[in-house]
C-alpha positions in Angstrom: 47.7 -269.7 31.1 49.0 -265.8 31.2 50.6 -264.5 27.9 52.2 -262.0 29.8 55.3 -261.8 32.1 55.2 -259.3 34.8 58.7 -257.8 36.0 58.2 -255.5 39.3 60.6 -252.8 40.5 59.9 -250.2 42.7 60.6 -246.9 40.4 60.6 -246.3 37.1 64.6 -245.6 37.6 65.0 -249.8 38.2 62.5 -250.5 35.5 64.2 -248.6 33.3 68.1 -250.1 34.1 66.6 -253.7 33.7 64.8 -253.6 30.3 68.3 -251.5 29.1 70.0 -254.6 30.5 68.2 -257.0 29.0 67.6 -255.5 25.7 71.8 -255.3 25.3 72.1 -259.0 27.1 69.5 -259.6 23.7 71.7 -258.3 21.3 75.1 -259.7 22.7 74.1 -263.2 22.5 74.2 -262.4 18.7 75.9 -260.6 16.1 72.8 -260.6 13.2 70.8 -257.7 12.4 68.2 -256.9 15.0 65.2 -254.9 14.2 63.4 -252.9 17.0 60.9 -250.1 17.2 60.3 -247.7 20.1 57.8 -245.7 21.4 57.8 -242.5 23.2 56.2 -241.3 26.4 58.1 -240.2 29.5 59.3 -244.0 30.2 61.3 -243.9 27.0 63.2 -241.1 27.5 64.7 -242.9 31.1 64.8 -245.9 29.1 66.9 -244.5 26.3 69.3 -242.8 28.9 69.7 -246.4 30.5 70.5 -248.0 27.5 72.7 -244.9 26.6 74.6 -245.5 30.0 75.1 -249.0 30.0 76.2 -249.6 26.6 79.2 -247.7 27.3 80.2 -250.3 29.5 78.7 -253.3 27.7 80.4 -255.4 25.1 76.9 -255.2 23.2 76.3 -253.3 20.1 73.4 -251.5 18.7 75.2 -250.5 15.6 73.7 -254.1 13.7 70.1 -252.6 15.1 67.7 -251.3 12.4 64.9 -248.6 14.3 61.7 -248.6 13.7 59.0 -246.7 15.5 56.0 -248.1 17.5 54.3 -244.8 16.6 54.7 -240.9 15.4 52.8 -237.7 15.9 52.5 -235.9 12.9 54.5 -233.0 13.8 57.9 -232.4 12.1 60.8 -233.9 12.7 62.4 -231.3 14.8 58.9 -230.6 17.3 59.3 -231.0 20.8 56.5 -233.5 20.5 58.1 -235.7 18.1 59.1 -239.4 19.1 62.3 -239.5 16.9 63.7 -236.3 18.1 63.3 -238.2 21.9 65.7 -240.9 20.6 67.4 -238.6 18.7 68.6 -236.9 21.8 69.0 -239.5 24.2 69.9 -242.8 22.5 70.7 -242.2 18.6 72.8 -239.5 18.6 74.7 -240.0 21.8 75.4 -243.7 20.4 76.7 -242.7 17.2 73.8 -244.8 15.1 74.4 -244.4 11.6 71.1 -243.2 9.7 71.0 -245.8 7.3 69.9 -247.8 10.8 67.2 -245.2 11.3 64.0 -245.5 9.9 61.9 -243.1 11.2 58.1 -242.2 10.4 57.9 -239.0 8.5 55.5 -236.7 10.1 55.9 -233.6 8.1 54.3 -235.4 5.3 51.0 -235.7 4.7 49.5 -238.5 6.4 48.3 -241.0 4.0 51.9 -240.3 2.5 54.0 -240.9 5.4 52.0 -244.2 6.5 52.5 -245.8 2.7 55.7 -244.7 2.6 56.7 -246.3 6.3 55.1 -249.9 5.2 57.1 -250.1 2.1 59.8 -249.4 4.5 59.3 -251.8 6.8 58.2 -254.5 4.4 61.5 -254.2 2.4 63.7 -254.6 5.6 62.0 -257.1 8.0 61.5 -260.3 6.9 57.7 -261.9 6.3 55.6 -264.1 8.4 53.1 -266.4 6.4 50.2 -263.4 6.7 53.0 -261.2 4.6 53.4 -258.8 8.0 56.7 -257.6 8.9 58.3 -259.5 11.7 60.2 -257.3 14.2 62.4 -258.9 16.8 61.5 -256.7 19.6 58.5 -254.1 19.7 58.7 -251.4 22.7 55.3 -250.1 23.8 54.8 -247.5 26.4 51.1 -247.1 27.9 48.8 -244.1 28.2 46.0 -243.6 31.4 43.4 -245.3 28.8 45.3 -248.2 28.1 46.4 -246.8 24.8 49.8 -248.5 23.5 51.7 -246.9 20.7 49.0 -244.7 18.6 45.9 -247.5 19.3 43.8 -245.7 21.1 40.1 -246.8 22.7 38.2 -245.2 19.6 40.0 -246.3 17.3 37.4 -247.9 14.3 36.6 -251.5 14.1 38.4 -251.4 10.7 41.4 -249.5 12.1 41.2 -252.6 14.7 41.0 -255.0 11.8 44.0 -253.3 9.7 46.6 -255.8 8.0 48.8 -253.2 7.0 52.0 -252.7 9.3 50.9 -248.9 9.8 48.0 -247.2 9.8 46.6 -243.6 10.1 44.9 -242.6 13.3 43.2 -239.6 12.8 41.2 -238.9 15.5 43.8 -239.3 18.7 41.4 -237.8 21.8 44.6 -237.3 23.2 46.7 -234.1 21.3 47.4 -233.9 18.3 44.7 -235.8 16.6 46.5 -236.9 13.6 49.3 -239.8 14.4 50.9 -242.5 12.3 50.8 -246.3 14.3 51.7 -249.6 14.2 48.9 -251.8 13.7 47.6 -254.6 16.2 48.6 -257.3 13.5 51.9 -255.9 13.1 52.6 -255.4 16.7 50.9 -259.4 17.2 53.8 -260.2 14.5 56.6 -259.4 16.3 58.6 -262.0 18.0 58.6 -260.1 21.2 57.0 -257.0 22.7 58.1 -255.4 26.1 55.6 -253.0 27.7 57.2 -250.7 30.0 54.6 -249.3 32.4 55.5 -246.7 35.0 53.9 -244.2 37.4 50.9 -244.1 40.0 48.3 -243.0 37.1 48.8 -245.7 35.0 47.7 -248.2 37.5 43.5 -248.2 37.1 45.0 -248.9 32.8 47.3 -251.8 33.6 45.2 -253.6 35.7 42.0 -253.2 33.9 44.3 -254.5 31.2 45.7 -257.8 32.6 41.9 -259.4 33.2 40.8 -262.3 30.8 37.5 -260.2 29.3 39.3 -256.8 29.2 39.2 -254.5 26.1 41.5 -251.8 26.4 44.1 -251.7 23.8 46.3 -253.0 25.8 44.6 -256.0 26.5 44.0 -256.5 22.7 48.0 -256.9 22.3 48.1 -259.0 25.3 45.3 -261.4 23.9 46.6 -261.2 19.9 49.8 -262.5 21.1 51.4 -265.7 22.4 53.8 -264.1 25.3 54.5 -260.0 26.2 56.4 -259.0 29.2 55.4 -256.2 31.1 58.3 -254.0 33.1 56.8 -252.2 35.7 56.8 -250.2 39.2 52.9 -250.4 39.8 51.6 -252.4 42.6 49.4 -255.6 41.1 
């Protein structure tokens, strides 16, 4: 049996508007806290904007969800390259989240620093599974030409792989800039769901080298570390 779900559109404009959708259908069927993390990448940013759009209109609320982040550069918060200022811009601040919601990986500090500092974090706020990991209700992963999701990339080391910590330093990225703060596989195996959104013509070789049984990109680590993942996408399978 597949542990994924695939959900096809035909551009990353429909992808987007149906994991916004679904994501606030999540959180209006309840009123407890909810604890996501996001990732960057050009998806995101017509993601946010979706969800931006519609929850103007819907009766969901994001102000009972606690952010997290799938992954960081380690560039300040204010760089063009950073993954918070992207939901800064397009989802946080046009929604009026409250920064005690935001938690947000620090990476103007050094790195050792800011990856200690972000697993006390995230241990303190999300509740525990029996391997002491933090259990997130809903982990969104983007996906780079490699297969890369969040900061996991192909080279990472086999103890990097291995990591039980919910985020780790990466600190030789072959993709600029080298030094990034990630989620680990075990955290992101944790969560109680993860939602890949895929888009564009050049990530197609990645996602369906990813999908077969015996792959070993790091997408298809995620996929096989966990029980279910649903993938939005506008590639042709």
């Amino acid at each position: 049996m597949k542990s994924f779900e695939l959900k096809s559109f035909p551009g990353d404009a429909e992808l987007a508007r149906a994991a916004a959708k679904d994501w606030l259908d999540l959180l209006r069927q309840s009123t407890a806290a909810h604890l996501a993390a996001l990732s960057g990448g050009r998806i995101a940013r017509t993601f946010f904007s979706a969800v931006t759009e519609q929850a103007e209109t819907s009766r969901a609320s994001l102000q009972n969800v606690d952010f997290f982040w799938a992954d960081e550069r380690c560039v300040p918060p204010g760089d063009a390259e950073s993954n918070y200022l992207l939901a800064k811009e397009t989802l946080l601040g046009p929604l009026g989240i409250g920064a005690e919601k935001v938690h947000r990986l620090k990476g103007e500090l050094p790195p050792d620093e800011a990856v200690a500092e972000a697993s006390a974090t995230i241990q303190r706020i999300a509740p525990k599974n029996g391997a002491g990991l933090p259990v997130l209700d809903l982990i969104f992963l983007g996906m780079g030409e490699d297969g890369h999701v969040a900061s996991l990339m192909p080279n990472l080391p086999a103890s990097a792989v291995r990591c039980q910590a919910p985020y780790l330093r990466v600190a030789d990225s072959p993709k600029p800039p080298p030094d990034r703060i990630s989620l680990s596989y075990a955290a992101i195996a944790a969560a109680k769901q993860v939602w890949l959104l895929a888009a564009g013509a050049g990530k197609a070789k990645a996602l369906r080298r990813s999908l077969g049984p015996d792959a070993a990109t790091p997408l298809a680590r995620v996929l096989q570390e966990r029980p279910h993942t649903r993938i939005y996408t506008d590639i042709a399978l």
